[in-house]
C-alpha positions in Angstrom: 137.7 120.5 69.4 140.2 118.3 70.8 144.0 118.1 70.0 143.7 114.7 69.2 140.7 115.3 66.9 142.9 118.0 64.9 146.0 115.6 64.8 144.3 113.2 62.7 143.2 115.9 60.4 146.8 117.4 59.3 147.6 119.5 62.5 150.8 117.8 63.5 152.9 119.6 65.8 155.8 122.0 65.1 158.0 120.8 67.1 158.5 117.8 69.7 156.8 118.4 72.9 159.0 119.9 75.8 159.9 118.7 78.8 158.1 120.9 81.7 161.4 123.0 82.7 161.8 126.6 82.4 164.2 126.5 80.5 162.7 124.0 77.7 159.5 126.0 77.5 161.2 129.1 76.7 163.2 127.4 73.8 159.7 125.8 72.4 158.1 129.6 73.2 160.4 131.2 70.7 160.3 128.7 68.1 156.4 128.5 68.1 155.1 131.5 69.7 157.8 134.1 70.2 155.6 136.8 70.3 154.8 135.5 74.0 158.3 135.3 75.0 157.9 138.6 76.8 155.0 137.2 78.6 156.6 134.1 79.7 159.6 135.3 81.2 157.3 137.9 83.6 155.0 134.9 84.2 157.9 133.2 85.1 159.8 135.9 87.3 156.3 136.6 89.3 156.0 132.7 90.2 159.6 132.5 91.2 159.3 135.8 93.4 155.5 133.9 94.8 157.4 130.7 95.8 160.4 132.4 97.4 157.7 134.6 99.4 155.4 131.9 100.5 158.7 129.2 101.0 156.4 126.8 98.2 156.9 125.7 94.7 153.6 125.0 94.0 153.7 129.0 92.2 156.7 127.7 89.9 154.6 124.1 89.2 151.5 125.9 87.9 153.5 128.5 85.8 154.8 125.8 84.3 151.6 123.7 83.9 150.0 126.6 81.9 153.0 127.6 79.8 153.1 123.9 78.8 149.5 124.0 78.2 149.6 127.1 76.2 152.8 126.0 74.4 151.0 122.6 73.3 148.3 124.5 71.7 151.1 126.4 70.0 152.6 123.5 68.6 149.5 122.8 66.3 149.0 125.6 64.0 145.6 124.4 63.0 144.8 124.4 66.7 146.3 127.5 67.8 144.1 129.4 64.9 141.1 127.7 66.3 141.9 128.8 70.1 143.1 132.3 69.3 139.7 132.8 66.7 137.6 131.9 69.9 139.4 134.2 72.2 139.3 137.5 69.6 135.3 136.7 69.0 134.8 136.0 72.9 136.6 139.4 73.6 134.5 141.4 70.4 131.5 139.4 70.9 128.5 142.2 71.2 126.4 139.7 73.6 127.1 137.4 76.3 125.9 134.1 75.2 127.9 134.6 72.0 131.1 135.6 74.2 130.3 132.5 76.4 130.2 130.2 73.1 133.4 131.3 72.2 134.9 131.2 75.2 133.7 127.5 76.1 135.9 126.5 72.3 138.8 128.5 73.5 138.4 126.8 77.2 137.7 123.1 75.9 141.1 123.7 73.6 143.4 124.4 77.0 141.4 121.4 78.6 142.4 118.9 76.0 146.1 120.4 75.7 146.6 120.3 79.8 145.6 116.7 79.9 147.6 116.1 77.3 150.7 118.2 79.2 149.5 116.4 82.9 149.5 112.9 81.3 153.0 112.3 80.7 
């Protein structure tokens, strides 16, 4: 399932796309996902504490990558069901080719919303 695929079927986003800031992130975190809010601010804290330890932003870039990521999946509520259904089965799934199924959706869902993210 891609996010472009689910766009042309109804799943049109919440809310505009936001620019890759801290800041701008957290606002589009609590508008379309604020029960991650919590989750966002330690991801955020721990990447500012890794850059100011190893004197490189590249910790702060890739939080924000993958909160932009997550946040674009969020955006589509016929998207986000599909990528939080595959998580929940991958984590209850009873074998390991089932969990791998699931978890291939859930991982080709982040794929398509990164490049989308990277590609601006």
């Amino acid at each position: 399932m891609s996010l472009q695929h689910t766009e042309s079927a109804g799943d049109g986003p919440l809310i505009p796309r936001p620019g890759r800031t801290p800041g701008a992130l957290r606002a589009a975190c609590a508008v379309v996902a604020p029960h991650l809010l919590a989750a966002y601010d330690q991801a955020k804290d721990q990447a500012l504490a890794q850059a100011v330890e190893h004197g490189s932003l590249r910790p702060v870039h890739a939080c924000l990558n993958h909160w932009a990521a997550l946040l674009e999946i969020e955006r589509h509520p016929e998207t986000a069901r599909a990528y939080h259904r595959a998580e929940y089965l991958a984590h209850v799934a009873t074998a390991s080719e089932e969990a791998r199924e699931h978890l291939t959706i859930a991982s080709g869902i982040y794929r398509a919303a990164a490049e989308v993210v990277l590609a601006e």
